[in-house]
C-alpha positions as CSV (number, residue, x, y, z in Angstrom):
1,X,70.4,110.0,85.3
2,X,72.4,111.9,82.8
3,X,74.8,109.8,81.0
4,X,78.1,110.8,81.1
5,X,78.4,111.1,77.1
6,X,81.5,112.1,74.8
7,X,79.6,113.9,72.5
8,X,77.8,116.3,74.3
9,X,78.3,120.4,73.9
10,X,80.6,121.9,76.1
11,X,83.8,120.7,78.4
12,X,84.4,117.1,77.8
13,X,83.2,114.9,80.7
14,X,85.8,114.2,83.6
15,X,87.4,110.5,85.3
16,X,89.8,111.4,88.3
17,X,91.7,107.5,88.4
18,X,93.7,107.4,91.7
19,X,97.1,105.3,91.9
20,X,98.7,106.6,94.9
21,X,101.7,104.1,95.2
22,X,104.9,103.7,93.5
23,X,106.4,105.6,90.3
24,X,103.6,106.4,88.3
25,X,104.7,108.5,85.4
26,X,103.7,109.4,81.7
27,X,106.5,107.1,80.3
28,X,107.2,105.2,83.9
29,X,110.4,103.0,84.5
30,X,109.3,99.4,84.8
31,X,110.5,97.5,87.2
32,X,111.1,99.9,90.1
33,X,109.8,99.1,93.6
34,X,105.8,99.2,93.3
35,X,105.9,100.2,89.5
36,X,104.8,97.2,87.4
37,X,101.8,95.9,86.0
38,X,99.3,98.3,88.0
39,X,100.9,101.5,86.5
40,X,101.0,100.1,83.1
41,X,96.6,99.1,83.8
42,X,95.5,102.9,84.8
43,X,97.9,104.6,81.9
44,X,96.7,102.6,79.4
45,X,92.9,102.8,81.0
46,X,93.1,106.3,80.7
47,X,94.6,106.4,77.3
48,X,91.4,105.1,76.1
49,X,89.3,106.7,78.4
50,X,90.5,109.8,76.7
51,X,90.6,108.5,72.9
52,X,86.7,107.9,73.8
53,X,86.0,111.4,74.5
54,X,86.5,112.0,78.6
55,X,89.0,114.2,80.2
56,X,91.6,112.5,82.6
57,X,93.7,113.5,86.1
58,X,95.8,110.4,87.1
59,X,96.5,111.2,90.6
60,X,99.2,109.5,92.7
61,X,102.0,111.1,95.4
62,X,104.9,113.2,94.6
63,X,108.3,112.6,95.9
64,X,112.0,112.7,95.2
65,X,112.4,115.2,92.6
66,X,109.3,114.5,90.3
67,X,107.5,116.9,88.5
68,X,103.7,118.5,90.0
69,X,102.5,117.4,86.1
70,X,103.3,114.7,83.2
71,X,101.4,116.5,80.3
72,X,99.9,113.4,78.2
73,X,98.0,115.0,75.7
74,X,95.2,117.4,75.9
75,X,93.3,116.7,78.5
76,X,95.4,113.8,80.3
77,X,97.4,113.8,82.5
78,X,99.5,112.5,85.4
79,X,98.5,114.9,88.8
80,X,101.1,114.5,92.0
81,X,100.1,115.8,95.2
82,X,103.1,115.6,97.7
83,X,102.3,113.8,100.6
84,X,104.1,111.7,103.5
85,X,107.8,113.7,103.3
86,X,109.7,113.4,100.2
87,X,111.4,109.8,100.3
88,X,109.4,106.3,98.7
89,X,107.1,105.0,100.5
90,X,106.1,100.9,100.5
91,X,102.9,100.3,99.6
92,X,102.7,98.5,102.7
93,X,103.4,101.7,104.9
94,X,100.5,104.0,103.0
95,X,98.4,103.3,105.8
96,X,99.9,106.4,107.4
97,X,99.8,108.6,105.1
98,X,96.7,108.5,103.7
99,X,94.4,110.9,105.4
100,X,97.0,113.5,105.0
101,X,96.3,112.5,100.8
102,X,93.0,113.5,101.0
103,X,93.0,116.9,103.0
104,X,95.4,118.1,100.8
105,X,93.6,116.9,97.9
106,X,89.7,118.3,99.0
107,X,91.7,121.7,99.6
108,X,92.3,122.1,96.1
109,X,88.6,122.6,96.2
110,X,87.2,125.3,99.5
111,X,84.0,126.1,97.1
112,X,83.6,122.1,97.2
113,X,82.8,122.7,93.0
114,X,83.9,118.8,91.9
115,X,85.3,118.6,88.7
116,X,84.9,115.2,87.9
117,X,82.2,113.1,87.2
118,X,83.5,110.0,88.8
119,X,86.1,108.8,90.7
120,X,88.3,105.3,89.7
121,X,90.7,104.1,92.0
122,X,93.3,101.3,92.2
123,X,94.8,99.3,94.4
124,X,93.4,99.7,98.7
125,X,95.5,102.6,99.5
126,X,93.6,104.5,96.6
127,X,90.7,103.2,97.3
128,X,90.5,103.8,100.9
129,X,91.7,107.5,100.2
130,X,88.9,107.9,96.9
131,X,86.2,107.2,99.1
132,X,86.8,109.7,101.5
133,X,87.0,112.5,99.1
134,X,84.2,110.7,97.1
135,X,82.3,111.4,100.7
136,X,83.1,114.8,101.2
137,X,82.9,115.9,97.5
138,X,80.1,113.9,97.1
139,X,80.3,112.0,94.1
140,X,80.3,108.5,92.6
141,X,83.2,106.2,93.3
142,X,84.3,102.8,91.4
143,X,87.1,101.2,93.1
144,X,89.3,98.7,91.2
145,X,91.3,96.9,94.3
146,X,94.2,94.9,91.9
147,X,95.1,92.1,94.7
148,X,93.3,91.3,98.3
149,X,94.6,91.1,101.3
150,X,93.4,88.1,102.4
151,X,94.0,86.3,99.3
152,X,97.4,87.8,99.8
153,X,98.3,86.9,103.4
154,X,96.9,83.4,103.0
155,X,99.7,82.5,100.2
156,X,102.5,84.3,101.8
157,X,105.6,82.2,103.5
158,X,107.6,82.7,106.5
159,X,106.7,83.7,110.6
160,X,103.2,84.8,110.7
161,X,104.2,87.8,113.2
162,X,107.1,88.6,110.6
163,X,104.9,88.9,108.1
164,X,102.0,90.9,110.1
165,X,104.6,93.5,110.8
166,X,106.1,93.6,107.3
167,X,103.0,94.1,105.2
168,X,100.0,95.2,108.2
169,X,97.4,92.6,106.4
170,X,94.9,93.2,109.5
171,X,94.9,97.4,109.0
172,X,94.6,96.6,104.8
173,X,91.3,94.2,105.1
174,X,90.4,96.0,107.4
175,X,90.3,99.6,105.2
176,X,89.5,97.1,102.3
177,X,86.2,96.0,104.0
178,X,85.2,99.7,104.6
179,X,86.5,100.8,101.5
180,X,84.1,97.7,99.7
181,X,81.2,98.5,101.7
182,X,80.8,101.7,101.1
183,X,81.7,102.7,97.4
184,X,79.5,102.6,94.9
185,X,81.0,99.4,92.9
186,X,83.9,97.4,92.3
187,X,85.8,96.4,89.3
188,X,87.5,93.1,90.0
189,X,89.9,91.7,87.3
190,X,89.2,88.0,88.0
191,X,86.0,85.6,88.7
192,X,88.5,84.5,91.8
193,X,88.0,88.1,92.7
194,X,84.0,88.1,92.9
195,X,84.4,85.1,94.5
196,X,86.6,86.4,97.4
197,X,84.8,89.8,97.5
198,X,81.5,87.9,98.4
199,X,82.9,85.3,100.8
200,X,85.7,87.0,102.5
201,X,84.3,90.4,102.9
202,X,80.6,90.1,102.3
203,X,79.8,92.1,98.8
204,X,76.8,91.3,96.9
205,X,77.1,89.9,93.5
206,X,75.2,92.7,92.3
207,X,77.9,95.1,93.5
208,X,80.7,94.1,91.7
209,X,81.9,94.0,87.9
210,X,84.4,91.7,86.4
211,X,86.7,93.0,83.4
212,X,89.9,91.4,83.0
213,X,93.4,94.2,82.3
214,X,94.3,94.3,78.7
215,X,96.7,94.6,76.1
216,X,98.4,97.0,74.1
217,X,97.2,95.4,70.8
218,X,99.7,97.3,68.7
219,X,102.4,96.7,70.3
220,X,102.5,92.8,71.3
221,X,101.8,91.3,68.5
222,X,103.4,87.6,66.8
223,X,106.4,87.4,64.4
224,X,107.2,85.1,61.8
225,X,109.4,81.9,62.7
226,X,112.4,83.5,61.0
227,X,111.8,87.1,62.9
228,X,111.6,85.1,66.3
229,X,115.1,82.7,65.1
230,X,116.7,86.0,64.9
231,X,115.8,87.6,68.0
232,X,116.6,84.2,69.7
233,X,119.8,84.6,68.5
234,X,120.5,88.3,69.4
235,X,119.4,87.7,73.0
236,X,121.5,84.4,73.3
237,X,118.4,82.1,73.9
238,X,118.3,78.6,73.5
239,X,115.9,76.0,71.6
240,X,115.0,74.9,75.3
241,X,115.3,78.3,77.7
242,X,112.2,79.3,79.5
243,X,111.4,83.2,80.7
244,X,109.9,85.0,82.9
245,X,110.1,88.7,83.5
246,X,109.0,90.9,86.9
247,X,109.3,92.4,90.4
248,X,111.5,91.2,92.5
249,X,108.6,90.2,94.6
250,X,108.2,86.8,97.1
251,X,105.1,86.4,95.3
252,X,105.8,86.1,91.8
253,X,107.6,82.6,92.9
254,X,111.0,82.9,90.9
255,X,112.0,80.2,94.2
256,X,109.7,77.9,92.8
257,X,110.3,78.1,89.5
258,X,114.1,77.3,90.4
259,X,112.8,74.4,92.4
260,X,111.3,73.5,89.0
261,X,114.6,73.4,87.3
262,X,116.0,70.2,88.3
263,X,112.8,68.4,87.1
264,X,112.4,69.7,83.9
265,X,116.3,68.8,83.5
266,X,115.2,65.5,83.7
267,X,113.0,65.6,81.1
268,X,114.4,68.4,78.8
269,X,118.2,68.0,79.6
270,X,119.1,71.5,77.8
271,X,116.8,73.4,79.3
272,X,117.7,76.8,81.2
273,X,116.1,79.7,83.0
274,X,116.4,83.4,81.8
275,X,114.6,85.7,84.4
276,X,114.4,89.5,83.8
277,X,114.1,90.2,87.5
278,X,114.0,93.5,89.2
279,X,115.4,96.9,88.7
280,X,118.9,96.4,89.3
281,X,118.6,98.0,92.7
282,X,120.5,97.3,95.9
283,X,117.6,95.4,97.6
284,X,116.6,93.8,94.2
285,X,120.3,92.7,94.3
286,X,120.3,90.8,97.5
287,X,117.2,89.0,96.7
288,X,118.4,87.5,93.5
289,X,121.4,86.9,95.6
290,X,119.3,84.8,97.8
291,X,117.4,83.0,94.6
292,X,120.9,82.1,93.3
293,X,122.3,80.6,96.4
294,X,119.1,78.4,96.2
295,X,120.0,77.3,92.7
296,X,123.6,76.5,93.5
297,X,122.2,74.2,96.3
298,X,120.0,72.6,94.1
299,X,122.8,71.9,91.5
300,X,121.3,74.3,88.6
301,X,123.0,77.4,89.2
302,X,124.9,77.3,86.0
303,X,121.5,76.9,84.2
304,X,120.1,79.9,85.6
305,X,120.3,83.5,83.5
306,X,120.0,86.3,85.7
307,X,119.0,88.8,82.8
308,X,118.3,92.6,85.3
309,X,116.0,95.0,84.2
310,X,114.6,94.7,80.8
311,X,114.0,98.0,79.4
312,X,110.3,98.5,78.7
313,X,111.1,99.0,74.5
314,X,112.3,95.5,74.4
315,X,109.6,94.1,76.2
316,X,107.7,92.4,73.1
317,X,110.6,91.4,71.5
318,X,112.0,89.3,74.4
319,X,108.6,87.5,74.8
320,X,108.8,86.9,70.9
321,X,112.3,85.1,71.3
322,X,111.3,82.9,74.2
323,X,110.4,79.4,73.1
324,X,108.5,79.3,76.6
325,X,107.3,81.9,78.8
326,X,106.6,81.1,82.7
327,X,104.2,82.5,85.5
328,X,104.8,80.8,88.5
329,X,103.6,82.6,90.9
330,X,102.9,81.7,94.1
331,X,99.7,84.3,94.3
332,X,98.7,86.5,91.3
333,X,96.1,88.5,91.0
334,X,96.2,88.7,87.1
335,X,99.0,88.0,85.7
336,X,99.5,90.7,83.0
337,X,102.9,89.6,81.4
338,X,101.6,86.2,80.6
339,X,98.8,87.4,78.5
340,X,101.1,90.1,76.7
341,X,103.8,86.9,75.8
342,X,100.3,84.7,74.4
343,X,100.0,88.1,72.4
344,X,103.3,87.7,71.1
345,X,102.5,84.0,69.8
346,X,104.7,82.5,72.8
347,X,103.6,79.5,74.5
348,X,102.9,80.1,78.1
349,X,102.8,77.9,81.5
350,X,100.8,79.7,84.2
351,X,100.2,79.7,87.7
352,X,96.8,78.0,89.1
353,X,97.1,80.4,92.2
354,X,95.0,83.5,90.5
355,X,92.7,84.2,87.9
356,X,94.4,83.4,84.5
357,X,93.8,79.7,84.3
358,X,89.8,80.1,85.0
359,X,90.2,82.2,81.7
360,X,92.0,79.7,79.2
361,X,91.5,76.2,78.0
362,X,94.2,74.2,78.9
363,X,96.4,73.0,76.1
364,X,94.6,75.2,73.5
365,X,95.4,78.8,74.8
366,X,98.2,78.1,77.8
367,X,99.0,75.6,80.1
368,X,98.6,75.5,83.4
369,X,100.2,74.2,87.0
370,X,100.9,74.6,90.6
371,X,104.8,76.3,90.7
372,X,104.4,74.5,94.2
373,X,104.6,71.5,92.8
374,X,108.2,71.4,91.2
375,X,107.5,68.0,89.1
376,X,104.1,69.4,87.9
377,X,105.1,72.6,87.4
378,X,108.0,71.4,85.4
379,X,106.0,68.7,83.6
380,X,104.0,71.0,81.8
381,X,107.3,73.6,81.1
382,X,108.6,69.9,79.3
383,X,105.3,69.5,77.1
384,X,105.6,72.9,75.8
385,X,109.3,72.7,74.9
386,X,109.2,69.4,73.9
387,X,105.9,68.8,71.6
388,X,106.0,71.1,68.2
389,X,102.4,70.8,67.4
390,X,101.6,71.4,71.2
391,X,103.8,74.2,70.9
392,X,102.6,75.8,67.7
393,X,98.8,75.7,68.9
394,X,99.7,77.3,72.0
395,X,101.4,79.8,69.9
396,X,98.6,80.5,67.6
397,X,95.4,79.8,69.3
398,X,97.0,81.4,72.9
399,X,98.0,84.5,70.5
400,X,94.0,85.0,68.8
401,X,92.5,84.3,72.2
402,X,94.8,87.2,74.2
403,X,94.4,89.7,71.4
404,X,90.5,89.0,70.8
405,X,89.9,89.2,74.5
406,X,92.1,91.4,75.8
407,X,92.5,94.8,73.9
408,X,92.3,97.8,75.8
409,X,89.5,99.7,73.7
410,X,87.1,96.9,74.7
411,X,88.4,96.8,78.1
412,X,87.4,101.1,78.4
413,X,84.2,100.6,76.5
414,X,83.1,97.9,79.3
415,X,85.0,99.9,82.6
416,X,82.8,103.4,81.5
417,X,79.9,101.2,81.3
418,X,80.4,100.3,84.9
419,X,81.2,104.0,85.7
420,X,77.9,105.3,84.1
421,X,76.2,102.5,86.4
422,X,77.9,104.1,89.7
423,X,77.0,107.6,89.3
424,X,73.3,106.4,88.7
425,X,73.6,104.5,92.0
426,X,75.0,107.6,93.8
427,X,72.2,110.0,92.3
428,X,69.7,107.3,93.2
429,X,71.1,106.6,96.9
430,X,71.2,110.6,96.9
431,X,67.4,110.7,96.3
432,X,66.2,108.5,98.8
433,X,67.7,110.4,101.5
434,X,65.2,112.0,104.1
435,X,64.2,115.3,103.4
């Protein structure tokens, strides 16, 4: 096999990473619908990948008025191929779309000459779509799938048929299990992941990789206990507030954590909720509507911040002036904010339903709970806010532990790796074929 190598003569060595949903953008807006945590994984993914030497296309769909290109640097950038009319498109609703994403894609290339060495892509719309052109272009393919749809369907609430028809879980597990089975190797972000992959849709062991997302080391980083007083006191938070920030997504269980509230009243009688929820758009707007007509029932709606849209710049510096941050999340597959407030020396309380508390040790790096449990969940909010020397170790030892094991450079060292291990798969598949 010949190692794809950064320091060999001639053009530098080319990654095509597929993100087909949502706004993905050079310097993308946070916070819109389908633009969180994934977008903020494959730019900074790339970033590296390019500071170690490899040429980058980020491809995903263009609509609305975007750009063709976002120009990142020499050799990186963001690629959009119109596809599917030129409104947003749910993730959800890809399904329809997709095939029309790869023969316009493969038609950039008639002499079928491949550019890239490998293709990396995210999330199952990508991935169903990168194996197809990985098929007909005939080259490696490492798909990263971000969430799974059975792990997804099993956690979500309401009518079964409601839900079926909103989200199409049986065409996504379906495309996932094709998608799984026939790329050359997955990237899952969680030992729950492996796990899943193996009993829920049959992949070997030996076909799948785990490496957790990162952080932007630089950037979240601790202040001192006077810096973190003072941005406390610009943002208006209290000794005893707790935060979260996100989508305005079912999933990330901002119901729950309200459901919480009353309990760890109880115990902490100051405490209060600040939630940076959502973009501030019309449907964002009627869910938080929702979420606050469940706190006035429950007596806490006065308690309960509604913060909007925090602007992606001020992102460390909120986690800094939280005394608490919160993940209660009825299913995540990650759980990227949490790690990036640990960075930031903030005490954290996660959600058992994902992969973060396999990760920690409880009570040393973050503590953990199930947000559908209101007393336990709350229980554990209380320790934090009440115990100094719990909270401090949290603090420090949650802050060494995210930055040590979660910087992106390590994170593209060990993902390239797994891409080198692909294409010698493919070539190796290749020459056992029949002559």
């Amino acid at each position: 096999m010949t190692t794809m190598s950064a320091t060999s003569p001639g053009p530098l060595p080319r990654i095509l990473m597929l993100s087909l949903h949502g706004h993905v953008a050079a310097e993308p807006e946070l916070g819109l619908p389908d633009t969180g945590g994934q977008v903020v994984f494959v730019l900074e993914l790339a970033k590296q990948f390019r500071a170690l030497g490899y040429a980058i296309d980020i491809v995903t769909r263009r609509f609305e008025n975007q750009p063709e290109f976002d120009d990142m640097g020499q050799d990186l950038r963001v690629w959009r191929i119109p596809f599917g009319g030129p409104d947003f498109i749910r993730k959800e609703d890809m399904h329809d779309y997709l095939d029309e994403f790869v023969l316009r894609f493969c038609e950039m290339f008639p002499d079928r000459r491949f550019p890239y060495e490998v293709i990396n892509s995210h999330y199952w719309d990508a991935g169903y779509a990168g194996q197809k052109i990985a098929e007909e272009m005939n080259v490696a393919h490492v798909h990263t799938p971000h969430s799974l749809g059975t792990w997804k369907r099993q956690d979500m609430q309401g009518d079964p048929q409601q839900v079926e028809s909103n989200y199409r879980f049986e065409e996504r597990i379906r495309k996932e299990f094709l998608t799984y089975r026939r790329c050359d190797y997955i990237i899952a972000t969680t030992n729950q992941q492996v796990e899943i992959l193996n009993q829920e849709y049959d992949v070997p062991a030996e076909h799948v990789a785990m490496i957790p997302p990162g952080i932007a080391e630089g950037r979240y980083t601790p202040v001192t206990t006077n810096q973190a007083s003072a941005l406390r006191r610009r943002f208006k938070f209290r000794k005893h507030d707790v935060y979260t920030v996100g989508r305005a997504a079912a999933n990330k269980g901002y119901d729950l954590l309200i459901r919480a509230l009353p309990e760890l009243r109880e115990m902490v009688p100051d405490a209060r909720l600040q939630l940076a929820v959502g973009a501030n758009s019309k449907a964002d707007e009627r869910k938080i509507e929702k979420w606050s007509a469940l706190a006035a029932e429950l007596g806490v709606a006065e308690h309960v911040n509604w913060l909007g849209h925090v602007a992606d710049d001020e992102m460390a510096d909120y986690y800094r002036a939280a005394p608490v941050f919160a993940l209660p999340s009825r299913y995540e597959p990650f759980g990227m904010t949490a790690v990036e407030a640990m960075a930031c020396g903030t005490p954290c309380v996660v959600t058992v339903h994902g992969g973060l508390e396999e990760m920690f040790d409880f009570g040393s790096h973050a503590l953990f709970a199930d947000p559908k449990r209101p007393r336990e969940y709350a229980v554990m909010l209380s320790m934090a806010l009440r115990y100094p020397a719990l909270h401090k170790r949290l603090s420090i030892a949650g802050a060494r532990f995210a930055r040590r094991m979660f910087g992106w450079r390590g994170i593209a060292r060990r993902t390239l790796v797994v891409l080198d291990r692909a294409r010698g798969i493919h070539e190796r598949d290749l020459t056992e074929l029949p002559a």
